[in-house]
N, C-alpha and C positions, 0 to 999 in steps of 0.2 A: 262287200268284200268278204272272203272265207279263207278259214286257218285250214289247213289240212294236218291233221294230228300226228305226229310223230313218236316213235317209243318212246315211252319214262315222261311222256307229260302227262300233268295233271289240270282239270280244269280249271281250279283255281292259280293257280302259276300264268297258265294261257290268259286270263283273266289278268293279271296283275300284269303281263307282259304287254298287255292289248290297253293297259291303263284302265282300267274298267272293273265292275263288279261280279263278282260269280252269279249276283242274284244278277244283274242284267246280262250276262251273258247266258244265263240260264231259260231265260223272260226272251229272247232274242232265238233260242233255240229249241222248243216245245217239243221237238224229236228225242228230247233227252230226255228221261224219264228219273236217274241217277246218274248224281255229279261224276259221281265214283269208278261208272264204267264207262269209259269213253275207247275206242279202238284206234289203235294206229292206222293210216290213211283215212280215218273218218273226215269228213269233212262239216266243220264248225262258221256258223254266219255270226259277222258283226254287230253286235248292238245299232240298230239306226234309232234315229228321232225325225220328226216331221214336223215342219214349220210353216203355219199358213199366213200367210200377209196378206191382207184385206186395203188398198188403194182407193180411195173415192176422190176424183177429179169432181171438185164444186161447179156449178149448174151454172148458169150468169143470174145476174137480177137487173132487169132492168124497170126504173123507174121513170113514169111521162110528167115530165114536165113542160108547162105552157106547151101541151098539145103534143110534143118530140119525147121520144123515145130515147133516154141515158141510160145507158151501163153502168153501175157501180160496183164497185168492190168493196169487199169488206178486211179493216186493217186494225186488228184489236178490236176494240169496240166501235170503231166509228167508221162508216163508209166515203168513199170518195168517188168523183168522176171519173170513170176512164175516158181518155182523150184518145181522136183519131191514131197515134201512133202508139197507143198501146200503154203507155204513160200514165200514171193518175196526179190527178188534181194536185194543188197545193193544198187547198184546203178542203177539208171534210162539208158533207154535202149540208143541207140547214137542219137545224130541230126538226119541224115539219114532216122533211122528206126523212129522217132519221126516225121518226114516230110511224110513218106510214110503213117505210121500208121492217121497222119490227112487227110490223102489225101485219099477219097473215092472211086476212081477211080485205084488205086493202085493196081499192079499185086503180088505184093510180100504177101500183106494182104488180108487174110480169114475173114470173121466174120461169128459169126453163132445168128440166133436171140435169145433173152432171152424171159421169160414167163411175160406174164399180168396177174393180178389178179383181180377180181372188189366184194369186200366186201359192201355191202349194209344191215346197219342197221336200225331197226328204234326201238326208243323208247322213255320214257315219258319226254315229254319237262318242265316238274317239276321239280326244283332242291328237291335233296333228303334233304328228311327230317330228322333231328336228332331227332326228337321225336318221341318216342317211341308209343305217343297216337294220331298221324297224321294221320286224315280220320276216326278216332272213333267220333261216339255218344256220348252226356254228359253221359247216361244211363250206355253204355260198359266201359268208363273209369270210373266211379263208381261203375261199378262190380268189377271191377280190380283192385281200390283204397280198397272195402271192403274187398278183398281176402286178400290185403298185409297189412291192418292196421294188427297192434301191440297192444297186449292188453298194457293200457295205466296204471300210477303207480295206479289208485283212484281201476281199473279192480283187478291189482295185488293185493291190501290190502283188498277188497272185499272177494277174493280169500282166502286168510289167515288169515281174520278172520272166514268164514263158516270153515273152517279146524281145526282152534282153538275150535271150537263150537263141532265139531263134535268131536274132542278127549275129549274133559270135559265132553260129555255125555256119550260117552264110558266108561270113567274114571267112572261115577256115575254107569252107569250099574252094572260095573264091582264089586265096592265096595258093591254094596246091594245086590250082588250073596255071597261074600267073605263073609259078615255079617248073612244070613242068611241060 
């Protein structure tokens, strides 16, 4: 997002207006070299931030028992069955297969790797605004104030009296048609 600079601002104002700091506004804009002279129509960039999320889907572990091939999961500390429908055990699998299943080295235990993900966002290091008029001109939110004003009660009586006016001369017309 970018400010387009307008007369009598100053950076740090645009800064305090944008909710943010001069030095990050400053650190977001390398073109500037002094706070202090900035030109009308220049064109000023937002502070961004970038945030990477790192996802790793776990791998399965399966362990042979009496010759078959089990899937366990791991829940806290202790592993369980997974059952054909996807379900685990009630109870956690024995010591035995709990000692092999930690033990890396283990001939009885399979593992197969899981997926990594790396999500890398970026966007504006400005907390969002609840106002509706955040980043307008005095001018634009004056357009937009005159579009929504209401006509006011003194607009209304205005109103109904030209109306009044207008039927009593109708009214007159009308009589000196009837009369004549």
């Amino acid at each position: 997002m970018a400010y387009k600079v307008k007369s009598g601002d100053t950076l740090s104002q645009i800064a305090k207006n944008m909710g943010t700091t001069l030095k990050a506004l400053m650190a977001a804009n390398p073109q500037i070299k002094n706070a202090n002279k900035i030109k009308p129509g220049q064109s000023i960039k937002t502070p961004t931030k970038t945030t990477t999320k790192t996802t790793t889907t776990p791998g399965k572990t399966i362990v042979s028992v009496f010759g078959k091939d089990v899937e366990v999961k791991k829940v806290g500390d202790k592993h369980y069955r997974v059952k054909k429908d996807g379900t685990l055990a009630k109870n956690p699998v024995s010591k035995l297969q709990q000692a092999n299943i930690n033990n890396p080295k283990s001939d009885i235990v399979k593992r197969t790797g899981g997926k990594t993900r790396t999500t890398t966002t970026t966007a504006s290091a400005l907390p969002k605004s609840k106002n509706p008029y955040a980043g307008m001109s005095k001018s634009e939110m004056a357009a937009i104030a005159m579009k929504k004003k209401k006509p006011t009660a003194l607009a209304d009586k205005k109103k109904a009296a030209k109306k009044t006016q207008n039927l009593v001369a109708s009214a007159i017309r009308s009589s000196k048609k009837n009369k004549g």
